[in-house]
N, C-alpha and C positions, 0 to 999 in steps of 0.2 A: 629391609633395606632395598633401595629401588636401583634397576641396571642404570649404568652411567648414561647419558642419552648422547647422543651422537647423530651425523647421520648414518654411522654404520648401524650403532645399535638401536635405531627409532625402525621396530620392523612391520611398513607400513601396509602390506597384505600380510599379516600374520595369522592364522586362526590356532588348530590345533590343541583346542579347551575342550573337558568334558561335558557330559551333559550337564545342565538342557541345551548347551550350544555347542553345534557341531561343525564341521564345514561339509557343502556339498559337492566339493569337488571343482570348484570355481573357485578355492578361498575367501569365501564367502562366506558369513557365518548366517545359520535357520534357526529359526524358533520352532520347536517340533511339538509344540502343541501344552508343554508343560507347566509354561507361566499363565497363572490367569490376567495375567494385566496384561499382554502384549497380545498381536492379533495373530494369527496361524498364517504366514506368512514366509513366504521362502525367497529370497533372492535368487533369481534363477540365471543371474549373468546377463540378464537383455534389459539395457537401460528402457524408460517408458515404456515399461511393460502395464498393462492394464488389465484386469479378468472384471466383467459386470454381468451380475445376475440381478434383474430386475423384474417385475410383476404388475402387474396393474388389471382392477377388476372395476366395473361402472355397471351402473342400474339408475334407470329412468322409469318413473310410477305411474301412469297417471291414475290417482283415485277415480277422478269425476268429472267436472265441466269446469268446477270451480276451483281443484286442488290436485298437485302436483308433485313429486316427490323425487328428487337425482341425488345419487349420492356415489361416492369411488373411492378407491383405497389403493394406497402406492407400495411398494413392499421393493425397497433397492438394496444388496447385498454386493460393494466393490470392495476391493485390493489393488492398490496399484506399489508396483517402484519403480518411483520417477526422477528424475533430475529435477531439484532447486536449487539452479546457477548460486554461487560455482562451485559443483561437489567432484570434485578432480578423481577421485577413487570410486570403483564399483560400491564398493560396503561400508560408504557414506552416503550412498543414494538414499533418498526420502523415499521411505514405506505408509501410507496412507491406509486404514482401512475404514471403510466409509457405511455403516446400517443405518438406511435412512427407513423411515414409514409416515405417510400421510394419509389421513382419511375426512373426510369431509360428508356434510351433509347439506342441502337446501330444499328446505320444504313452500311452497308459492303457493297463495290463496289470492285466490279475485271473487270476493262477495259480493261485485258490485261495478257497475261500469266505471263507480266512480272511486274507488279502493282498492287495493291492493297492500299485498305484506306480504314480506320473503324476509326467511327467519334461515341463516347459516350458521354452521354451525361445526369447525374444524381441529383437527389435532393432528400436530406431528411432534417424530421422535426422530431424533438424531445421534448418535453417537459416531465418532470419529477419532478414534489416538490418531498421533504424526511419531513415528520413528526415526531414528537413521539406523542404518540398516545392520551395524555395529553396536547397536542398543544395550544386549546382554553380550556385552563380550566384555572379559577381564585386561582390564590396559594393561598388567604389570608382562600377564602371561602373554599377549596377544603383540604387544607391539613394546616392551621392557621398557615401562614407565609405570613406576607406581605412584599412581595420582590419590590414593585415599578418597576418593568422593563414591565408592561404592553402599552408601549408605542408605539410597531409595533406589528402588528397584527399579527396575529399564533404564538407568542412565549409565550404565558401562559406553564403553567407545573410547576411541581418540579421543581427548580435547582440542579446540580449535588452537591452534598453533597458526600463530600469524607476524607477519615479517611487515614495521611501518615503511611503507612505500616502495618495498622493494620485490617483494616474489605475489605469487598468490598463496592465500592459506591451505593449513593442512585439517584434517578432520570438517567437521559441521558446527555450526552452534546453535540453529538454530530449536532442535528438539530435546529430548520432547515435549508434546504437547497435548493432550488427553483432554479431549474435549467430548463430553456427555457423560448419560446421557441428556440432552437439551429436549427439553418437551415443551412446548408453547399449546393450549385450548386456548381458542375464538369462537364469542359466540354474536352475533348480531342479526337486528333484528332493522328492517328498514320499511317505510310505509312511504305509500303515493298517496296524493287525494289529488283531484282535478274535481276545479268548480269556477265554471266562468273561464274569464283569461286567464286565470290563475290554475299552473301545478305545481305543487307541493309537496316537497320529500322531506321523510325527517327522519331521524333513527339515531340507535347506541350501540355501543363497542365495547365488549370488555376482552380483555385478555389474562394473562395469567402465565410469567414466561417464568421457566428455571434451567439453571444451568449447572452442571459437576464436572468439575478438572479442575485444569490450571497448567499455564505456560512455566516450562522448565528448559527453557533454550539456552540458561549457562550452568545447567547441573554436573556437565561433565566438565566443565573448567574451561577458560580460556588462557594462554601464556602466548605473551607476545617478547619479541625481540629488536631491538634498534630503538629506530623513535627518543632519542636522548634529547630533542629538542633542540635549538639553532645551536648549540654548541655542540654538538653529537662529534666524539670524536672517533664511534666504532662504528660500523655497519651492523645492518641485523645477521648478514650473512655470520658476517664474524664472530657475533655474539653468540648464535648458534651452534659454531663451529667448538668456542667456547665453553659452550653448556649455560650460559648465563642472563637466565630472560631479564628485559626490562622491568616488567611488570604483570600483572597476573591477575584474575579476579576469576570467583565461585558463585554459585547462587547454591547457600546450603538452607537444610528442610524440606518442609514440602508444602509449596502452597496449594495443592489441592481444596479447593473449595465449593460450597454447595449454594448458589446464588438464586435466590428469585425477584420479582417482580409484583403488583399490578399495575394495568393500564387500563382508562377509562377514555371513552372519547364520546362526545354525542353533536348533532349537527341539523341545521333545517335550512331549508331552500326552495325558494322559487321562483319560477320562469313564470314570468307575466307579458302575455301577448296585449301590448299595450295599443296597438293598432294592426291593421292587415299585414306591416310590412315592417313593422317593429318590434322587436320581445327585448324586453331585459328580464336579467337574470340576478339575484342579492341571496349570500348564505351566512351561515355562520357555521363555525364548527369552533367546540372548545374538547382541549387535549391535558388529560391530567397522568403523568407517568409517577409511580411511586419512588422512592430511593431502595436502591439496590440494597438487599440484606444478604446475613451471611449466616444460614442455620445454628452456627455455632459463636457469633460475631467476633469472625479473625480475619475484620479490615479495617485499616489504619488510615492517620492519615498526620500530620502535621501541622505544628501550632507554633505561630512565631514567638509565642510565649511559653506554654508550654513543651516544645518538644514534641517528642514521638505522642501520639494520642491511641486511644481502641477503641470502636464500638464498643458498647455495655459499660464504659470505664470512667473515661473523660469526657466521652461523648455520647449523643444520639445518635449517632447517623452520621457516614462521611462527608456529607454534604446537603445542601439547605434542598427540601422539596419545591417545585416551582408548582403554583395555584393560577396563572394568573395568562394561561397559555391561549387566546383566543385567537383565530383566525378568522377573518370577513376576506368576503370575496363578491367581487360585481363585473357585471360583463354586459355588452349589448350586443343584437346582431341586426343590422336595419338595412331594406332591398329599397335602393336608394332612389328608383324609378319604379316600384312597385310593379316588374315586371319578370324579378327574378335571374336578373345577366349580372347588376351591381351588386354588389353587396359589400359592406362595409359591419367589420366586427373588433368589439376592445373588450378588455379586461382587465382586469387585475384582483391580486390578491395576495394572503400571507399562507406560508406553508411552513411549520416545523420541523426541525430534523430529529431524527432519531438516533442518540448516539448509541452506538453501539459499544456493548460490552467489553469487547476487547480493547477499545482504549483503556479502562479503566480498570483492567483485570492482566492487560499483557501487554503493553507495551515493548516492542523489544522483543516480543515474548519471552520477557527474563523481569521485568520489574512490574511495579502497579499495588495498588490496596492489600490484595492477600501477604504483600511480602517486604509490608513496613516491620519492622524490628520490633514490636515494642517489649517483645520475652525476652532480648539478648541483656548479656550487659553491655552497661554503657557507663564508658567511662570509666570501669572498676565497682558500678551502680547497679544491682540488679532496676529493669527497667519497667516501664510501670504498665506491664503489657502480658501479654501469654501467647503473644504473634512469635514462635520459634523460628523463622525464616526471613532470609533476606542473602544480600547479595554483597560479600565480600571481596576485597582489594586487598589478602595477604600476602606481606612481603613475598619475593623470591627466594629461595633459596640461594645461597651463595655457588652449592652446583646441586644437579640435579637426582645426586646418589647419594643426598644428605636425610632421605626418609621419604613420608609421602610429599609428594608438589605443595599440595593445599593445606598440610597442616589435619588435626581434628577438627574435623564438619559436623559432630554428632548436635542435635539441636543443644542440648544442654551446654554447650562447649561454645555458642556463638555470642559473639564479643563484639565490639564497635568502638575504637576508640582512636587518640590521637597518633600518629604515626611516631609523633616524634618520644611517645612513651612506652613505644614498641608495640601499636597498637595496630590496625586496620578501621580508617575511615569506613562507612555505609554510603553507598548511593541509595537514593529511594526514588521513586515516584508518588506522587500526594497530587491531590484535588485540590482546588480552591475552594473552599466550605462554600462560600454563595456563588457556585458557576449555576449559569442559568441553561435554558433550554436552546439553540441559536435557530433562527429561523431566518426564514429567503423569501424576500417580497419581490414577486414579478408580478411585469404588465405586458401588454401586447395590445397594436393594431393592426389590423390589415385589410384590405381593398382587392378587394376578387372581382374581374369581370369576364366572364363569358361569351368571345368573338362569333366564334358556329359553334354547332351542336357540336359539344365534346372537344373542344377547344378553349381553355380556358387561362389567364394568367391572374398570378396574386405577386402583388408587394404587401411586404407587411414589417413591422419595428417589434421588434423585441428587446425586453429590455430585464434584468434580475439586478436585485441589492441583498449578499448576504452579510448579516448582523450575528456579532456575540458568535459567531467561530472559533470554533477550536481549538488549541494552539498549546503546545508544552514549552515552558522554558526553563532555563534553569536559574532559581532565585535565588541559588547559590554560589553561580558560578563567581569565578576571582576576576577580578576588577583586570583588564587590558597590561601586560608589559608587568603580569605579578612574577614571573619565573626568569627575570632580567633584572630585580632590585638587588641592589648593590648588597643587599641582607643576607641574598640565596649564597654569598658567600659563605655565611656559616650558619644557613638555616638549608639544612638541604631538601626542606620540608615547607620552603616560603609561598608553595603554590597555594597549598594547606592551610596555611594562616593564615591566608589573605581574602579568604573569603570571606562573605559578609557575618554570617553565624559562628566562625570560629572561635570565638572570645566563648559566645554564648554555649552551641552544640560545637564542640571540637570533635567530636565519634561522628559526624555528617559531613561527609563530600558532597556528590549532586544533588542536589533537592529538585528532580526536574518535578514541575507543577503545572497539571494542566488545567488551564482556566481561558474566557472568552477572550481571545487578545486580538484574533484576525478578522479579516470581510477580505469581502468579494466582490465585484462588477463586470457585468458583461452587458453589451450593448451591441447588436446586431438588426441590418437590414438583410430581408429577407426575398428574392425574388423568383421563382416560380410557376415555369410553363410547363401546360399537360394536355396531350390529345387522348383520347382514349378510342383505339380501333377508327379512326380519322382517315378513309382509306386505303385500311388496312396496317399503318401506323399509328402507333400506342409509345405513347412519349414521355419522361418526366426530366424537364430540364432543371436544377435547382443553381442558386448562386448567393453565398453569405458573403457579406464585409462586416468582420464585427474583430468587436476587442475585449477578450478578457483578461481580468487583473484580478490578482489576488495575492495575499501575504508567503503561502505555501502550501502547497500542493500533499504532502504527504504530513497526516500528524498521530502516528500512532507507531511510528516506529523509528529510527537514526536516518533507516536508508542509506546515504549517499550524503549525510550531510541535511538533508530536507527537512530530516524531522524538528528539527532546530534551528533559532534564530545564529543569525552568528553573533550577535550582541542581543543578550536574553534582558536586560535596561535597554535597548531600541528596537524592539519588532516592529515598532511601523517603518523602518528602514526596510525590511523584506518585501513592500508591498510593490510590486512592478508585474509584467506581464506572465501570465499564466504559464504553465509548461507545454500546457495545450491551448496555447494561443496560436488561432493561423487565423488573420488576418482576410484574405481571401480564398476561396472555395467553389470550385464549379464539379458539377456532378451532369453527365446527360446519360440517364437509360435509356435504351431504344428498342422495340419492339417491331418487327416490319415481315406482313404476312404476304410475299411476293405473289402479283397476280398468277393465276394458274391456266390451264389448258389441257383438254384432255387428248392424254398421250400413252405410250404404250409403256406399261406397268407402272403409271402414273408418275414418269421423270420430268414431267414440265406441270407437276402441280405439286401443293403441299412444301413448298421453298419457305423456311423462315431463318433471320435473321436477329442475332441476337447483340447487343452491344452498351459496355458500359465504359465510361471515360471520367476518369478521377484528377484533377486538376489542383494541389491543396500548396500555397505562399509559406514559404519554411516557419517550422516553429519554432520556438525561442529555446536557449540551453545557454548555459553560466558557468563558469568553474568556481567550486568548491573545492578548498581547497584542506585536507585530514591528513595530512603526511607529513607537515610542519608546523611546530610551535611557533610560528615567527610573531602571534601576540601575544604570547606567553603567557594562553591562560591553561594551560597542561591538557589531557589528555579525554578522553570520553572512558567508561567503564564499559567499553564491547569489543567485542569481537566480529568481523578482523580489525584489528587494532588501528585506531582514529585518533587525532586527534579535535579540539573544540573546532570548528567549522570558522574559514576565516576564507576571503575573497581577497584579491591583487587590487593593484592598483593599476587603469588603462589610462592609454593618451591616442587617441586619435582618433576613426572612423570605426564604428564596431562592426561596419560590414566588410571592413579587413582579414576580420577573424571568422569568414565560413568555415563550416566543417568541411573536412577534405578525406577521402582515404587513405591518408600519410599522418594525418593530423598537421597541426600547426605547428611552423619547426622551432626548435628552443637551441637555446644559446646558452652555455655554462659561462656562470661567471661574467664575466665585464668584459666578453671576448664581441659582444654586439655595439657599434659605440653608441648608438641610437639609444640603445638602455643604458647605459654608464651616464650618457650626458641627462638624461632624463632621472637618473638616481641621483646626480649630482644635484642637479635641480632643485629638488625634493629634499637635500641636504642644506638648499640653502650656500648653496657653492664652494664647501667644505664638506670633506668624506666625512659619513658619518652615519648613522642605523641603516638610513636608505641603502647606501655605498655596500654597508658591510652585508645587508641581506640578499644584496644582489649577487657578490661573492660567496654568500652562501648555495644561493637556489636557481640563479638565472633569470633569465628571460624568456621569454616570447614575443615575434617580432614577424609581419606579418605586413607588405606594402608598408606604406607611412604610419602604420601603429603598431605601439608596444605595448607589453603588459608585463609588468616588474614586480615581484613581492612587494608589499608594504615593508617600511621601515621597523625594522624588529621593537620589538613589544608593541605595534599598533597594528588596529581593525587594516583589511582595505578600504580604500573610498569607492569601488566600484557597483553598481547598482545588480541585484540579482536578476538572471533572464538574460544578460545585456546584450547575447549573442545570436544569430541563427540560423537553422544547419539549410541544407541543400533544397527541401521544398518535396512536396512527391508528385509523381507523375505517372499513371499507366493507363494501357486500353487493353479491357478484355472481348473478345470476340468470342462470338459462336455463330455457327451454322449448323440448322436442324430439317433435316426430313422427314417427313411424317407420309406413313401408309394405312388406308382404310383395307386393311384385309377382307372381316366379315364384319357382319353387322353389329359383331362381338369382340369381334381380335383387330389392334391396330400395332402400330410400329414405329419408333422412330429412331434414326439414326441420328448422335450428334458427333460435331469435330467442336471443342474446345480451345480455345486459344487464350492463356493469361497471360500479360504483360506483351500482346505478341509484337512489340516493337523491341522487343527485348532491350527498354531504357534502362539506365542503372538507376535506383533509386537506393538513398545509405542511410543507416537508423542514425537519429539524432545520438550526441556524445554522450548527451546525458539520457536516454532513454526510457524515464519514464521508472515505476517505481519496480518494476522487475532486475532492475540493479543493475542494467548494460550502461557503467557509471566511464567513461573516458573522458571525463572536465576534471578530475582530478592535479591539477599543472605540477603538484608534487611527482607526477609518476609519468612518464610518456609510453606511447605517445596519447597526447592529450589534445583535444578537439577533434578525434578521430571516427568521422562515419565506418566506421572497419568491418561492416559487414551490411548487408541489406536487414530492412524492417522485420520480415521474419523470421531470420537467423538471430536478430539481436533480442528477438522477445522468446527463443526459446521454442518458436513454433514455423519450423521451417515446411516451404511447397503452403501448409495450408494455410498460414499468416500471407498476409498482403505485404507486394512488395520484392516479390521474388524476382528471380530471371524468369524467362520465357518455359512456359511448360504447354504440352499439349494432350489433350484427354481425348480418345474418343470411347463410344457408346452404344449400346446397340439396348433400346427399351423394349420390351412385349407390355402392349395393356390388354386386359379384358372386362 
């Protein structure tokens, strides 16, 4: 029986459990060496603490005139426990430990003035678990909740306890995560020939990659409170007070998995000097990656006919292999007066990405291939699978002393079915069988001339097109305004039913699928002055105008909303400007070795001057908006507890809405009339969704522009990006003196100065994928720069962006 939860009784520094976990005296709980799965690791109470033992050894050979031999080996041994915003308690801090080893070899033969081969040849090994720092601690005894999910080892801890839109969360969710060991061998072999105006390279790649773990970031459970959707008539505060979560999900089993690979790659090119003052240059390269396996094959995937599917079962392989990956590439470089000051160069080509593993393995770090269901039952069906893992959504308990939270987890015990037959829906993650490989065609020209010696400027156009992009949605999600039909009167399960596959799979919630759905464009000029030691000035001025677009910027995890379209039937509505879009950009470094004089103890020589100047046109940020059902297509399965991703509706000038460090001020209710009359509007001149959503959630209202929820159960109409923040702005300075001691011994003194105008500069609201997320308009304050650049990425003083700081230095060389 589990202690009643409260906030008296939830005891959130608790330790006081016996071995192997003790406390050190911080209330903290250590791992003292006796688990083999976890790393020897001690919370020692100093957040970003780091310990690094590292090693490195090289050897260079030469046999003979003709043949040459390098080769080096890495040997890295870290521990770190860090902060991964936002872990509010010492002993939910993230524990890293990190055994990295690389070693490499290249052996180089020239038989010939006219040949060459260089044959490499490398290996590395990785292993890496992620803790929190609570790992092996007993929830019932540690903190008096009995969660029953003590069934795979290292997931004791708090569960993520989280409040929709109102507090911050308690516990972690994101670990663990047990990754290795990964070991990748490369071997290739690459050959030159030159003959005539022609050289010629050509060569093969093979690789050989495998991986062992698996993402477990909601093995310790997540329970959320409030979030009842536009009709919420309790708070979460309340609810909690109560004892009575909203809602709750698990990821029980274990998807630990043992993945590998092959990769194939081979390529030819040549540079053809077609005249004194001309070369082009034409390649190919073809790229063959294999389909990921599963040593034991427990990866799944989904069949809009079928159902749940498995390697070895239903299927080959989670997805179609791609044969057909060729890239060409051409370029010219032409000296346009043959005299070596013009010069004019273009190019273009195709390059493929390499996806990486982790989308397809951790999404979330909680869902993906190893932890589609297809061993549970379904339905009351044993399922036509032997995958015992996946990620359940079991009811709440009515309070929270009524036995364990989650119910039985043991693999044999996991079930999937309709809610309203007393069942727990499944979220999954699934592939799209034919996702292809996506690849990004760039061109470029540009036009260098040379004024004096070492003075030089280049304009140049750049330009990328990415194709067949990334992209998860969910192709299950419930049709707009489903949890507002007149039905949910007595279906209190009409979110459920109203998805597309419900009829068909009713034991399936989210089916997010990732498949090519997004692109990309960016186009930039590029302009470019440089002196190099120009009496005694060394310069590099640069300046972009360019614009990037893309569908979205993060696709391998929720985020902030990012990870997902807000209508998963309209992702080309996502496509607008990039996160990291800035527009214009100037950069001037400067170098300036003051004339000298000789003087006594040489203070009128050896002056130098140091200086950089960052100029960057604000980048773009949007609210997302997870705290309201106001389309009523319910909820996401994560933790801290989201809902589907949904955007307002704007009327006026979007550069009303800068970020500010107040944020953008908000209005409850219909107390702004500028949004009442503009709700009204939108009602069509009778109160009505718009009316009532606005009495729900407010406004924002900003000079002559509002921004008002959308009319309950609908999308917003406002475009993602639409906003942006303040711009950044610093100059860092130094000043250095340098002494010739002896012939052998020199000296220099520096003074340091960052930001020494000590401008403000504030992180964008939305902050990029580190989660400094304030576009939120459910939660204030929202559009809020609330802190400087490196404070909001977690990396304060040495992140860019600070206030004024000043260093000095005192160097010895010999």
């Amino acid at each position: 029986m589990g202690i009643p939860i409260s906030p008296a009784s939830l005891k959130i520094a608790g330790c006081g459990l016996g071995p192997p976990v003790t406390c050190n005296g911080t209330g903290f709980p250590t791992n003292n060496g006796t688990n083999p799965q976890g790393p020897t690791t001690v919370i020692n109470g100093f957040p970003n603490s780091v310990s690094v033992d590292n090693a490195i050894a090289k050897i260079n050979w030469q046999l003979n005139t003709s043949n040459s031999i390098s080769g080096m080996y890495f040997f890295g041994n870290n521990n770190g426990t860090v902060e991964d915003f936002p872990e509010l308690q010492p002993q939910w801090l993230t524990l890293i430990h990190t055994r990295a080893q690389v070693a490499g070899v290249s052996w180089i033969t020239v038989p010939s003035s006219r040949w060459t081969n260089e044959v490499r040849f490398g290996y590395n090994r990785l292993n890496q678990p992620t803790y929190n720092g609570d790992h092996l601690v007993n929830p019932e005894a540690a903190y008096g909740l009995n969660t029953g999910v003590l069934t795979t080892p290292n997931t004791g801890g708090l569960p993520r306890i989280g409040f929709f839109g109102e507090f911050q969360t308690l516990g972690s969710f994101k670990w663990p995560k047990l990754q290795g060991p990964d070991t990748r061998f490369q071997l290739v072999d690459q050959v030159g020939y030159t003959r005539g105006a022609h050289s010629l390279k050509f060569g093969v790649e093979l690789h050989r990659d495998t991986f062992g773990g698996g993402a477990m970031g909601n093995a310790k459970g997540s329970i959320n409170f409030g979030g009842g959707g536009a009709f919420a008539t309790s708070t979460a505060l309340e609810d909690f007070f109560a004892g009575v979560p909203t809602n709750q999900s698990v990821l029980a089993g274990s998807p630990l998995r043992n993945i590998h690979n092959w990769a194939f790659a081979g390529f030819v090119q040549d540079d053809w000097r077609v005249a004194r003052n001309l070369t082009l240059n034409f390649g190919l390269r073809y790229e063959l990656n294999t389909v990921i396996q599963d040593a034991n094959n427990l990866l799944g995937n989904f069949s809009p006919t079928l159902g749940l599917v498995q390697v070895g079962k239903q299927i080959n392989s989670p997805y179609q292999g791609n044969h057909a990956d060729f890239a060409p590439r051409a370029g010219f470089a032409w000296d346009l007066w043959g005299d070596g000051k013009t010069v004019l160069r273009g190019g273009a080509g195709v390059m493929y990405e390499a996806v990486n593993w982790e989308t397809f393995l951790a999404f979330n770090n909680s869902f993906g291939l190893p932890s589609v269901p297809t061993g549970a039952t379904l339905s009351g069906v044993p399922g036509p699978g032997t995958i015992q893992v996946g990620n359940l959504t079991p009811p709440p308990p009515a309070q929270w002393d009524t036995g364990p939270v989650f119910g039985n987890l043991s693999p044999s015990n996991l079930s999937c079915a309709d809610p309203a037959a007393g069942g727990s829906p499944c979220p999954i993650m699934v592939v799209y069988p034919g996702i292809t490989t996506p690849f990004v065609t760039h061109w470029a020209v540009s036009l260098q001339r040379e004024f004096w010696p070492n003075v030089t400027f280049e304009m140049a156009y750049v330009g990328t097109h990415g194709s067949n992009l990334i992209g998860i949605r969910d192709i299950n999600q419930p049709p707009e305004g489903s949890n507002i039909l007149p039905s949910c009167a007595t279906d209190p399960f009409c979110e459920q039913h109203a998805r597309p596959y419900a009829n068909k799979f009713p034991y399936l919630s989210n089916i997010f699928q990732m498949g090519n759905i997004y692109r990309s464009n960016y186009n930039a000029l590029q302009l470019t002055f440089t002196t190099n030691n120009y009496h005694g000035l060394s310069m590099v001025a640069g300046y972009t105008w360019s614009h990037s677009l893309d569908d979205v910027a993060a696709n391998w995890d929720f985020g902030y909303g990012y990870g997902l379209p807000v209508d998963s039937y309209n992702t080309g509505a996502e496509y607008a400007s990039s996160d990291f879009d800035i527009r214009h950009r100037f950069t001037l470094a400067i170098t300036y070795l003051l004339p000298g004089k000789k003087s006594f103890a040489q203070m009128l020589e050896g002056w130098q001057i140091n200086s950089i100047v960052t100029i960057s046109s604000p980048q773009p940020w949007g609210p997302i908006d997870l705290g309201t059902d106001v389309s009523g297509t319910g909820s996401l399965p994560v933790s801290p507890p989201a809902f589907s991703p949904n955007r307002w509706d704007f009327f006026g000038n979007p550069s009303d809405f800068k970020s500010t460090p107040v944020g953008i001020p908000f209005f409850p209710g219909t107390s702004n009339p500028a949004c009442a009359a503009k709700a009204l509007s939108v009602d069509g001149g009778i109160p009505g969704n718009a009316t009532a959503s606005l009495n729900s959630f407010g406004c924002y209202a900003a000079g002559n522009s509002v921004m008002i929820p959308p009319p309950l159960g609908q999308f917003g109409t406002m475009s993602r990006n639409l906003f942006r923040d303040t711009g950044f702005r610093t100059w860092d300075l130094s000043v250095a003196k340098n002494w010739k001691l002896t012939e052998r011994w020199n000296a220099q003194f520096r003074a340091e100065f960052f930001n020494i105008l000590n401008h403000p500069n504030f992180a964008n609201p939305y902050g990029g994928q580190n989660g400094y997320g304030l576009n939120d308009p459910s939660v204030q304050p929202f559009g809020c720069g609330c802190a400087t650049p490196d404070v909001a990425a977690s990396n304060p003083v040495i992140g860019s962006g600070g206030n004024r700081a000043v260093q000095l230095g005192l160097k010895f060389t010999f």
